[in-house]
N, C-alpha and C positions, 0 to 999 in steps of 0.2 A: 580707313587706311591713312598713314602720315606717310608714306612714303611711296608712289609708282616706277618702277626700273621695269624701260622696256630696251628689247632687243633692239638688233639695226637690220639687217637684210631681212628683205620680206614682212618686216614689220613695221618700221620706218623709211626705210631705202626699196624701193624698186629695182628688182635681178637686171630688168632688159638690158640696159646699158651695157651691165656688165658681160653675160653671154652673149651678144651680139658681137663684142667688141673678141671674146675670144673665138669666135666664129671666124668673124673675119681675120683674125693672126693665122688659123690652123688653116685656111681658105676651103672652107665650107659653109652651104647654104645656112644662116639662121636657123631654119624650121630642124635643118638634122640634128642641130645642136642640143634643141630646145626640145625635140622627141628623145634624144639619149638623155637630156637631164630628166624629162619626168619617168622613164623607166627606171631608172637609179632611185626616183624618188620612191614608185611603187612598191620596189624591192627592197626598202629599206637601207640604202645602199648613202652612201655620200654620195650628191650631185657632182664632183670633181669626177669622179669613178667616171663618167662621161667623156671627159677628156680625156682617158686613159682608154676607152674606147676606139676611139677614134688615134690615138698615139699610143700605142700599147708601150708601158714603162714608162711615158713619160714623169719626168719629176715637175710637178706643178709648182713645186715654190722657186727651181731653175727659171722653167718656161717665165714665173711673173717678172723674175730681175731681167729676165732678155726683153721682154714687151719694155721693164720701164727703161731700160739702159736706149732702147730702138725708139723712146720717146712715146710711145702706146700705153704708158701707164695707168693709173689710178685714175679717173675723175667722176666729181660730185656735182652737181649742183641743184636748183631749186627744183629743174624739172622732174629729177633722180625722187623726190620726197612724195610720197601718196597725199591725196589731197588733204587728209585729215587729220595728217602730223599736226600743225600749228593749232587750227582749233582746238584739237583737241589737248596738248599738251596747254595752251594759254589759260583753255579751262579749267585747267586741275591748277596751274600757277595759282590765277584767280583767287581759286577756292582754297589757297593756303597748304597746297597738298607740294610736298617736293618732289620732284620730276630729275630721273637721273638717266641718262642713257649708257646704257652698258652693252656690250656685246663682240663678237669674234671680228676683228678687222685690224688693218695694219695700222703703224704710227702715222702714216698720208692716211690714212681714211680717218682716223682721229683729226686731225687737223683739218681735211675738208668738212668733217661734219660743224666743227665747231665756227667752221669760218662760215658756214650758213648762218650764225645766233639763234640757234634754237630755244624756245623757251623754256629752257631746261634748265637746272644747279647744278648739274657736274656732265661732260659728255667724256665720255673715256670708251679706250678697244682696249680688246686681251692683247694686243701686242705692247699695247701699253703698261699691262698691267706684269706683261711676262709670263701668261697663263690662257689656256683656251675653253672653251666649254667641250664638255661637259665635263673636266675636272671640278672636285670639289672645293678648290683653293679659288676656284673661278667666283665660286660661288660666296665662298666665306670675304670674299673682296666686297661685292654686291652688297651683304650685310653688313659690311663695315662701312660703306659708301653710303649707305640707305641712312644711316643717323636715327632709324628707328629701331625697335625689337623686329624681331623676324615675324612676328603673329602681327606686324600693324607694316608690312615691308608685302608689296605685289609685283611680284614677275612677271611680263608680258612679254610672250613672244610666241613665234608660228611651228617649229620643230617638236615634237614629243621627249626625243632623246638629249637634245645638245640643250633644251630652256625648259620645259617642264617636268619632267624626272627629278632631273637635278637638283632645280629650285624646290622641289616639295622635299626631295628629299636635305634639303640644308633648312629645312623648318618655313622655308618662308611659303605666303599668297602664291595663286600660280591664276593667273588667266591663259588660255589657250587662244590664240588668236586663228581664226577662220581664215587664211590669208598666204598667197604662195603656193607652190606645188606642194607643199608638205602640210601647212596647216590648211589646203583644202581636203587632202585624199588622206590623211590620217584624223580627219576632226572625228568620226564618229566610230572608233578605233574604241572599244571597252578600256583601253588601258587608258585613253584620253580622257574617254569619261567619269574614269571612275578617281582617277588623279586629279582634274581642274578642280578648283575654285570654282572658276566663271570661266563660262566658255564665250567667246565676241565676235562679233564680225565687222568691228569696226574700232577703230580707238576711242571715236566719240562714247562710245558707251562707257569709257572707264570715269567718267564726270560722276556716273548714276552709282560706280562702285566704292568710291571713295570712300564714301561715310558708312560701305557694309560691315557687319560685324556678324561672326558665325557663321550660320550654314546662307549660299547664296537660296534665293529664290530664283528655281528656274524658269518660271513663266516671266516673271521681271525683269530679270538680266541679265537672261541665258546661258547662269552658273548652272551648276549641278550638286547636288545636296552629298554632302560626302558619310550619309548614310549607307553602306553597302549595300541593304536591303531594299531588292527592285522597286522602283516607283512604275505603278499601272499607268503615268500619264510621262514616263520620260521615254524616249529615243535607245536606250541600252537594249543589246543585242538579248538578254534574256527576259525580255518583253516579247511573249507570241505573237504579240499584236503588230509587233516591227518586223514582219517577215522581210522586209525590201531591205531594209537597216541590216541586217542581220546576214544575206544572201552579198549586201557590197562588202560588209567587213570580211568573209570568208572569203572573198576573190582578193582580197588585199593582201591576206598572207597574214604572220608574224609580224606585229611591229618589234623593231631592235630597242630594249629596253634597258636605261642602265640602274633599275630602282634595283 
């Protein structure tokens, strides 16, 4: 790979902050919050859907200028970063690989994230760009941002629908990251598996991915061969041997797909 483009929420940035914060605007406990964001996640649903729960109709892009106008706005900072952001992005610097952070956020989250110095060559949001995921202009930006071909450019991020659909479907890498309400309960999702690249559960592992070319090894670095045809030693739900695999995907439902 010459080129890694990861997501921001839940892939770099930790949610708490921010559902806490709208928790306490709406004046309800935390934990209610955080149970109506993971049923929305279950259901496939946008986690805002939750605040919409809880305020039937509200308009959440209203509600945000009233928090930032009442000073409750946006904020970032080091604690907001999962531990393994820096290592892992320093390592890929290191190794010559360029490092671009892209993802769904305002022009203040652009600017916070940047005012962290990440070790990254470009940090940009879709409000920056004028564009959101999973549109495909989202995507065509990414490739243009990336400075490489789309076969040597890796997407990383935790949603199925809004970062890896999308991204396989605009030609490029896709690593599925294990991470968040969504990349925990949609990771073993046939459509997840059968779309990743590399599936991770950590960023440090994208160091090991860098220099992949082809089909991943999934015992190695817990890609998935994009072979259609079942592997007797993977985790895919048409594997008899994966009854329990198989029994959580069917309680999951329909993932919302935009391929």
């Amino acid at each position: 790979m010459e080129t890694i483009v990861l997501d921001i929420g839940e892939t770099l940035v930790r949610d708490d902050r921010h559902w806490a914060s709208w928790a306490d605007w709406l004046g309800v406990p935390p934990h209610t919050l955080g149970a109506l964001v993971g049923a929305a996640v279950a259901q496939g649903r946008e986690a805002t859907d939750a605040l919409r729960i809880l305020r039937p109709g509200m308009d959440v892009e209203e509600a945000c200028r009233a928090r930032a106008a009442a000073g409750r706005g946006e904020h970032l900072d080091e604690s907001d970063l999962y531990q393994d952001v820096r290592p892992a992005l320093g390592e890929l610097r290191a190794a010559g690989v360029r490092v671009v952070v892209a993802g769904d956020g305002t022009v203040r989250a652009g600017e916070l994230l940047r005012a962290l110095d990440l070790p990254a060559d470009l940090v940009v949001t879709s409000d920056e760009w004028g564009v959101r995921k999973p549109d495909p202009e989202f995507f065509a930006r990414v490739a243009e941002a990336s400075g490489a071909a789309p076969e040597a450019t890796l997407y990383v991020g935790d949603h199925p629908a809004d970062d890896l659909f999308p991204a396989a479907a605009a030609g490029l890498r896709t690593a599925h990251l294990r991470r968040g309400p969504y990349g925990h309960w949609w990771a073993d999702h046939p459509d997840v598996v059968e779309t990743a690249d590399f599936r991770i559960d950590a960023l440090t592992e994208l160091a090991g991915l860098a220099g992949a070319a082809g089909s991943a090894d999934p015992a190695g670095s817990g890609g998935v061969s994009p072979d259609p045809d079942p592997d007797p030693n993977s985790d895919s739900v048409t594997d008899p041997a994966s009854a329990s695999v198989e029994a959580k995907v069917v309680r999951r439902g329909t993932l919302r797909s935009v391929r």
